[in-house]
C-alpha positions in Angstrom: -21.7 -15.2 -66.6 -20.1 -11.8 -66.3 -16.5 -11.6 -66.4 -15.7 -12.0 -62.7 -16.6 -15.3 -62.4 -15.3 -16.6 -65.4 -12.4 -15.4 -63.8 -12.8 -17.0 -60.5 -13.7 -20.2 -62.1 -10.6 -19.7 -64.4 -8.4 -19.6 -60.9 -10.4 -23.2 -59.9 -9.6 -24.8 -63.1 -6.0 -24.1 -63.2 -5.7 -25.6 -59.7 -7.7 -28.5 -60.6 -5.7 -29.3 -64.0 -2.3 -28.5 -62.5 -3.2 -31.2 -59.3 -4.4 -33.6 -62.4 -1.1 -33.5 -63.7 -1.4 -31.2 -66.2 1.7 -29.2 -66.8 1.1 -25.6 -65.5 2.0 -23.3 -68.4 -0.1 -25.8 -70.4 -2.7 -25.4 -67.8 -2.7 -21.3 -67.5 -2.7 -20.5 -71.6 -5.4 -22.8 -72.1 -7.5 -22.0 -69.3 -6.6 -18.4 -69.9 -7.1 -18.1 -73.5 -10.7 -19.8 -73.4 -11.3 -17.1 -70.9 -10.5 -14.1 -72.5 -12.8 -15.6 -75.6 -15.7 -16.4 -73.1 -15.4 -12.6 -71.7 -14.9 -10.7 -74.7 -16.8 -13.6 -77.8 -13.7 -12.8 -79.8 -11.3 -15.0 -80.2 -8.9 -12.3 -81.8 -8.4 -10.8 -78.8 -7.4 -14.1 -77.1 -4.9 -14.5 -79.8 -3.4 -10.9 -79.6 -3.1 -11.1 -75.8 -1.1 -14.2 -76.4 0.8 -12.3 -78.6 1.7 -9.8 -76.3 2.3 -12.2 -73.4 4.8 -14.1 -75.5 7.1 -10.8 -77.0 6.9 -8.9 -74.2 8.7 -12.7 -72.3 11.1 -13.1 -74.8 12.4 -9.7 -75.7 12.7 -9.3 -71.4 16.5 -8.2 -70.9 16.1 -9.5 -67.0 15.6 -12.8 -68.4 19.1 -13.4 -69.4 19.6 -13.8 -66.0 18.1 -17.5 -65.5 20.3 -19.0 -68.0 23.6 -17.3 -67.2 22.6 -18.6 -63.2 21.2 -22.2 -64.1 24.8 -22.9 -66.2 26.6 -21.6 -63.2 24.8 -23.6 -60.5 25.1 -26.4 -63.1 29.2 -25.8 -63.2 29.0 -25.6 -59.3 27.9 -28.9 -59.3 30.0 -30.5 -61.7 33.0 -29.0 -60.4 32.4 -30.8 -56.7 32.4 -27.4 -54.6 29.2 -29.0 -52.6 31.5 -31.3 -50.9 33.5 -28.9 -50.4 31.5 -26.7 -48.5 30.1 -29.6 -46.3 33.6 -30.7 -45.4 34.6 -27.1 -44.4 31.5 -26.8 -42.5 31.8 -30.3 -40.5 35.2 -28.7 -39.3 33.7 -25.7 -37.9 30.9 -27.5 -36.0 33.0 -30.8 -35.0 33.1 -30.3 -31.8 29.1 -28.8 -30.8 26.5 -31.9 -30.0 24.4 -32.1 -33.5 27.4 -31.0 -35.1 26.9 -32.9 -38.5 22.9 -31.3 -38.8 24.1 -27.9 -38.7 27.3 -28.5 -40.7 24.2 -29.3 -43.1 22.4 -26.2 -43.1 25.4 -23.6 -43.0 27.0 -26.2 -46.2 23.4 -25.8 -47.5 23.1 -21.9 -47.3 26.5 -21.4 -48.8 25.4 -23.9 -51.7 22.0 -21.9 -52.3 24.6 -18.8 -52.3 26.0 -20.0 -55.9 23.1 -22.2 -57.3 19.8 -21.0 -56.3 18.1 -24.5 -56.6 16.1 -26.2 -53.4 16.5 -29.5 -55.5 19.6 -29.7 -56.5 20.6 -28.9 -52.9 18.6 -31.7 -51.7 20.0 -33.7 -54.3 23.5 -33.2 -53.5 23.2 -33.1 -49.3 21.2 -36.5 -49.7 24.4 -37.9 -51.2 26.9 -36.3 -48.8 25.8 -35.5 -45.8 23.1 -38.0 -45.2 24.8 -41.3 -45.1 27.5 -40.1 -43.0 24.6 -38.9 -40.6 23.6 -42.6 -40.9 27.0 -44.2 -40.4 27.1 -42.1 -37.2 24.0 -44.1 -35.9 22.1 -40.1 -36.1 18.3 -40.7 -36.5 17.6 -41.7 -39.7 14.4 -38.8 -39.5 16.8 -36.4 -38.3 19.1 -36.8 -40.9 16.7 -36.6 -43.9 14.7 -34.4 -42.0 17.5 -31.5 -42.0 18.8 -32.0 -45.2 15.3 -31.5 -47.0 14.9 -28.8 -44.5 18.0 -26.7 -45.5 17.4 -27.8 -48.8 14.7 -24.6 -49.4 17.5 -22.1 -48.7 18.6 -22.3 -52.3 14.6 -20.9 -52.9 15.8 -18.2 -50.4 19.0 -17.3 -50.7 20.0 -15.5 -54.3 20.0 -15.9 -56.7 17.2 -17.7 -56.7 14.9 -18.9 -59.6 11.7 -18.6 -57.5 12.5 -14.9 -56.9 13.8 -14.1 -60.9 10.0 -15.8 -61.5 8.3 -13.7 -59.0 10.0 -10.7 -60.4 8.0 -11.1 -64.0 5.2 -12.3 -62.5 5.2 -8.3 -59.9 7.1 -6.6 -62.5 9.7 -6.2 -60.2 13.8 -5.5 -60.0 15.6 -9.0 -59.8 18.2 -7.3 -58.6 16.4 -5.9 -55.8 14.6 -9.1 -54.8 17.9 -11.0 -54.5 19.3 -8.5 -52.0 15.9 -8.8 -50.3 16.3 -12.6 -49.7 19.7 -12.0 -47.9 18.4 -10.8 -44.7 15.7 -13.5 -44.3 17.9 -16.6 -45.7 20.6 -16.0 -43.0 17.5 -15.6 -40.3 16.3 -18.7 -41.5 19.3 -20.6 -41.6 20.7 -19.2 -38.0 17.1 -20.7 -36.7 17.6 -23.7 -38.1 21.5 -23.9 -36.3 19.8 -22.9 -33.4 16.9 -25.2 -33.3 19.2 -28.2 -34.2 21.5 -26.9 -30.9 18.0 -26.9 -28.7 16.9 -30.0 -30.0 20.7 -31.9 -29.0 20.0 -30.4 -25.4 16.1 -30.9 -25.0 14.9 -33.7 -27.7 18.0 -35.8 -27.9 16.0 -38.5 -29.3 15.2 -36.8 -32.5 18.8 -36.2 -33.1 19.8 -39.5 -31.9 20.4 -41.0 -28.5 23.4 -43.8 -29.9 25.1 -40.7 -31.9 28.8 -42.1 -32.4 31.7 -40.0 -31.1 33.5 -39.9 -34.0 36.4 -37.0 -33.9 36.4 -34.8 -37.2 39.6 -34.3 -38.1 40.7 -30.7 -37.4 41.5 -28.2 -40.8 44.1 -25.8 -40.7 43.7 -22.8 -41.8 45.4 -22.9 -45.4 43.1 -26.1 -46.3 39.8 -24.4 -45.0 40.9 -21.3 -47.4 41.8 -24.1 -50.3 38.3 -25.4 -50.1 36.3 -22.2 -49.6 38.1 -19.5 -51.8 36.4 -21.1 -55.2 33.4 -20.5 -53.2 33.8 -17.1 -51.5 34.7 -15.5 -55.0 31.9 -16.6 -56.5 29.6 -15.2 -54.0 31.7 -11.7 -53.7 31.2 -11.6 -57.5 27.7 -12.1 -58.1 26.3 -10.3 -54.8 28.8 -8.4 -53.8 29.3 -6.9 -58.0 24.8 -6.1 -57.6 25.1 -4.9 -53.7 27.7 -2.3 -55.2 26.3 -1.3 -58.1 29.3 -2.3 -60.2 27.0 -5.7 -62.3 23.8 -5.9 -62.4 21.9 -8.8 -62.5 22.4 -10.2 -65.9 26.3 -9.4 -65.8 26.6 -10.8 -62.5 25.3 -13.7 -64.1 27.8 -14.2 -66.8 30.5 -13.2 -64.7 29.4 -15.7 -62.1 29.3 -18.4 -65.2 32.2 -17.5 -66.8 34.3 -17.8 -62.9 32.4 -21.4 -62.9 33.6 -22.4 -65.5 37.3 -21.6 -64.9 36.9 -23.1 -61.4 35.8 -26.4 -63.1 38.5 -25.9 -66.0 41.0 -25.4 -63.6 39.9 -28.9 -61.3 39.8 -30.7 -64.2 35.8 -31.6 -64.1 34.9 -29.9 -67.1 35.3 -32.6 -70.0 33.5 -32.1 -73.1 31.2 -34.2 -72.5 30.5 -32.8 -69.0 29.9 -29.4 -70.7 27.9 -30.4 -73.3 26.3 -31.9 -70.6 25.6 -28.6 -68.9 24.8 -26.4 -71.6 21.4 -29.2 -72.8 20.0 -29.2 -69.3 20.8 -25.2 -69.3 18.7 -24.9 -72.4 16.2 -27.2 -71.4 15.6 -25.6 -68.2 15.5 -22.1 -69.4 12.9 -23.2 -72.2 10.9 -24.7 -69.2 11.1 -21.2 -67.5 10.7 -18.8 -70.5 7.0 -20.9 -71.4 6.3 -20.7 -67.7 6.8 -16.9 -67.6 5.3 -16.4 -70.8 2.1 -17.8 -69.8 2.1 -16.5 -66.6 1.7 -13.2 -68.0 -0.7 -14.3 -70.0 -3.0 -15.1 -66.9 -2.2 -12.3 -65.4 -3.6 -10.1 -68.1 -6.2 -12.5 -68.4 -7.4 -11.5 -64.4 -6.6 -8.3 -64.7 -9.2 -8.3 -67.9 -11.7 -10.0 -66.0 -11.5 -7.7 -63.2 -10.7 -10.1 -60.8 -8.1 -8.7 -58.7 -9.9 -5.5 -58.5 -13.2 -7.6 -57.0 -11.1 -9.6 -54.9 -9.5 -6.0 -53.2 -13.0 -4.4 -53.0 -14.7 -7.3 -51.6 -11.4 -7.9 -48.5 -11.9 -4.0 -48.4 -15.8 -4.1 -47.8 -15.2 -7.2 -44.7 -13.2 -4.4 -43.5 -10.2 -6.6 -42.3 -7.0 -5.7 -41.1 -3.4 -5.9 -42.8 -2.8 -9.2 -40.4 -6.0 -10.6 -41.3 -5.6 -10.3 -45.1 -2.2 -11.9 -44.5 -3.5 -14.8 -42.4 -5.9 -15.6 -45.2 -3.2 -15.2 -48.1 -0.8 -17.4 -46.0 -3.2 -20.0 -45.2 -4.3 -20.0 -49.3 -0.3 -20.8 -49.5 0.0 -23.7 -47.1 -3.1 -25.5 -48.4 -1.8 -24.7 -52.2 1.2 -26.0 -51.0 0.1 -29.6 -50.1 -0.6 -29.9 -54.1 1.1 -27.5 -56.4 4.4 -27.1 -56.6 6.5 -23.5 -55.7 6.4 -22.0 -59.4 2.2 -22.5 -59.2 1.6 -20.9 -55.9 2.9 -18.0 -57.6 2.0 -17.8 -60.5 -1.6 -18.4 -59.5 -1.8 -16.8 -56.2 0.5 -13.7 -56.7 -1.7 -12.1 -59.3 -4.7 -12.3 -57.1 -3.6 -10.4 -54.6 -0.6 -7.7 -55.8 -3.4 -5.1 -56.6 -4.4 -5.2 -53.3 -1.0 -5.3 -51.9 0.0 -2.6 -54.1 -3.1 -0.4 -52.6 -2.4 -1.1 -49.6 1.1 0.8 -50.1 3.1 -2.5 -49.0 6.6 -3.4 -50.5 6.1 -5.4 -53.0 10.0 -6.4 -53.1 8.8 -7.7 -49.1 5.3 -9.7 -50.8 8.0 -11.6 -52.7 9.9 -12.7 -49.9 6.6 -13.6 -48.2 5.3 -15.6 -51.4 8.4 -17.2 -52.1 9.1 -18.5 -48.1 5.1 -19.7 -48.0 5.1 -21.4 -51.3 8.5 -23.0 -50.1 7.0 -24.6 -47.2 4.7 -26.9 -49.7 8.2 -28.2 -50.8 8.3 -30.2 -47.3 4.6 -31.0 -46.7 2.8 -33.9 -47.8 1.4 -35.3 -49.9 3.5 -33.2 -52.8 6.5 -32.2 -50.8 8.6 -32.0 -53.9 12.1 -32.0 -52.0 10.6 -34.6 -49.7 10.5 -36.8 -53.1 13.7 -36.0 -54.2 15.7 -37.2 -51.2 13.9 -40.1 -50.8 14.4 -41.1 -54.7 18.2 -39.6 -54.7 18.6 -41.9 -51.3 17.2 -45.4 -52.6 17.4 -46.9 -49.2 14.7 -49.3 -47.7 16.4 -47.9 -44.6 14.3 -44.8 -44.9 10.6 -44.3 -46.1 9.2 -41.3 -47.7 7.4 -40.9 -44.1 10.4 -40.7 -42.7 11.4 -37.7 -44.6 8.1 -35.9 -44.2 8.1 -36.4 -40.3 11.8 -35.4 -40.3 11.0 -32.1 -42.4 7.6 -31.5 -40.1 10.4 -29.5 -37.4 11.8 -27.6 -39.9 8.9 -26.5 -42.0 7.3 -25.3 -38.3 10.8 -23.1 -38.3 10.0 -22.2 -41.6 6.3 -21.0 -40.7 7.6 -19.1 -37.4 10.6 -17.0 -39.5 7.9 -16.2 -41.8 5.1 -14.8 -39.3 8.4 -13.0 -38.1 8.8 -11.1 -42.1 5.6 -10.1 -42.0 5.4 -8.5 -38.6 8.5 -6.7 -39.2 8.7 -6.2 -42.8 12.1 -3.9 -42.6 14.0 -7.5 -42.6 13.9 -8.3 -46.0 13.6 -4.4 -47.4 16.1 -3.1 -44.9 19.6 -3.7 -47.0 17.9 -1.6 -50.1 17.6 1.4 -48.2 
């Protein structure tokens, strides 16, 4: 076989092993190592590009920046500001028909402002918002529906851990990807406000036709600032201290961890236990991510080896298709990808396929991330692997509501998803236009 389609077969056996349950970074250095052997007969070579793939991951400054991030979303949480957020939120939209839903989403964009996680967003608006929804007579679909819908903001909206993996995996500036997502996660989360609004007025019976009128009691001022203060400097820190210039990423990140932690220190929700607590699942998850990267760059050199990439730009170059054709076909890949591999594999296995051509088609790549990361996001409310689907559904534990339930209730708002995302492409300046 020449090296090409070892390499193509390579791509089909990683999809195959991660959709068996294999766990992807096991899944790429395996597959990847036995490929580079196959190509070259030596099985040195394997070994020294494994070598590489592993220093060059670890001795990464930008990587500091997943750890300092995961403790502060973790601190977030502790420290209660979700509920927070959604109360403040429920005020503002207390009086508008659907009220609750889009209390939701603006609750759930602020959220993925300071922890940059789709699931522990759903995980937190499952507990919060949805019951209330339920106690309110809302429809049960609805109320899933927009919570797991919201819920992918935190993929969005940096930072973001998606777009810190997509940055090794393009070799790009985290930095600049998380002021690329700003654009896009407030365009996505002003259509979701405004598709909730249009379904109150035109589909009533999604929403809920025995809604309760329940009057939210009105904030004043001083409380809404009590509640959203902890939250607003946390956000003015982190992206306002890398919009400016004064932190980048990785300092943002500790300063952004070091202000969680004095949040929760100062409300009283940072025992020692609670922050031991943290700091395991910080460590655990940033192992998780450091192996991932690690052996995503191994596959990536392993294509790039085989040639693959290049074939793959020649061959799209020879059919002589258009920008919009080559994205229709890379999208597509996304969405059926999507229905069984989580986020973190559409990228790492689609992205580098396709950055050499992307790259020599003189396209952003900073705007190919935002693409990859929204496409890959809409997996995360599609069956049958719609991981934040899953999540609510096991965070709810209510007989009340079936995991079909949640997908159908998501269906709306991953359609919104596809729509803002056809948008990005056709204008491209929206996710690159606040780096100029």
């Amino acid at each position: 076989m020449s090296p090409v389609e070892i390499g193509a077969i390579s791509v089909g056996l990683i999809v195959v092993l991660v959709y068996l349950g294999v766990y992807i970074p096991i899944a790429l250095g395996l597959v990847s190592f036995c490929s580079v052997w196959l190509i070259s007969g030596k099985p040195i070579l394997a070994f020294n590009f494994l070598k590489i793939a592993v220093g060059d991951g670890v001795t990464e400054y930008a990587f500091a920046t997943i750890p300092l991030f995961t403790v502060m979303g973790l601190l977030v949480s502790k420290a209660g500001l979700g509920r927070d957020i959604y109360i403040v939120m429920n005020a503002v939209f207390r009086r508008v028909s659907g009220g609750i839903g889009m209390a939701t989403v603006g609750a759930n964009a602020v959220f993925a402002a300071i922890t940059g996680s789709s699931i522990a967003s759903a995980s937190v608006f499952t507990k919060i918002s949805v019951p209330e929804m339920l106690r309110l007579k809302y429809n049960p679909r609805f109320a899933v529906g927009v919570v797991a819908g919201s819920s992918v903001l935190g993929m969005i909206i940096p930072p973001s851990a998606m777009l810190i993996i997509y940055s090794f995996v393009a070799e790009q500036s985290v930095g600049e990807m998380f002021l690329a997502g700003i654009i896009p996660g407030i365009i996505l989360t002003v259509a979701y406000v405004i598709a909730i609004f249009l379904m109150a007025k035109f589909w009533p019976s999604f929403i809920g036709t025995e809604i309760q009128s329940v009057e939210t009691p009105a904030m004043s001022g001083r409380e809404m600032f009590d509640k959203s203060w902890p939250v607003g400097g946390l956000i003015l820190v982190v992206l306002g201290g890398i919009y400016t210039g004064w932190l980048t990423p990785v300092e943002a990140g500790a300063a952004g961890a070091l202000l969680a932690a004095i949040i929760a220190a100062v409300r009283r929700s940072l025992t020692r236990t609670a922050l031991w607590q943290v700091l395991v699942e910080t460590g655990h998850i940033t192992a998780a991510i450091l192996f991932l990267i690690t052996m995503a760059s191994f596959y990536s050199r392993m294509l790039g080896y085989a040639g693959l990439p290049n074939q793959l730009e020649e061959v799209l170059r020879t059919m002589d298709m258009s920008f919009f054709q080559i994205m229709l076909i890379y999208v597509l890949l996304m969405l059926v990808l999507g229905t069984l591999l989580d986020t973190s594999s559409i990228i790492l296995i689609v992205v580098p396929l396709f950055i050499t051509l992307i790259e020599g088609m003189g396209l952003s790549l900073v705007w190919f991330g935002i693409v990859t990361v929204i496409g890959a996001e809409i997996g995360l409310l599609t069956p049958p692997l719609g991981i934040s689907c899953f999540v609510i559904k096991s965070t709810l534990d209510s007989d009340e509501v079936t995991l079909k339930d949640v997908f159908m209730g998501a269906l709306p708002f991953a359609f919104i998803m596809l729509l803002v995302l056809i948008l990005l492409i056709k204008f491209p300046i929206l996710s690159t236009l606040i780096l100029h």
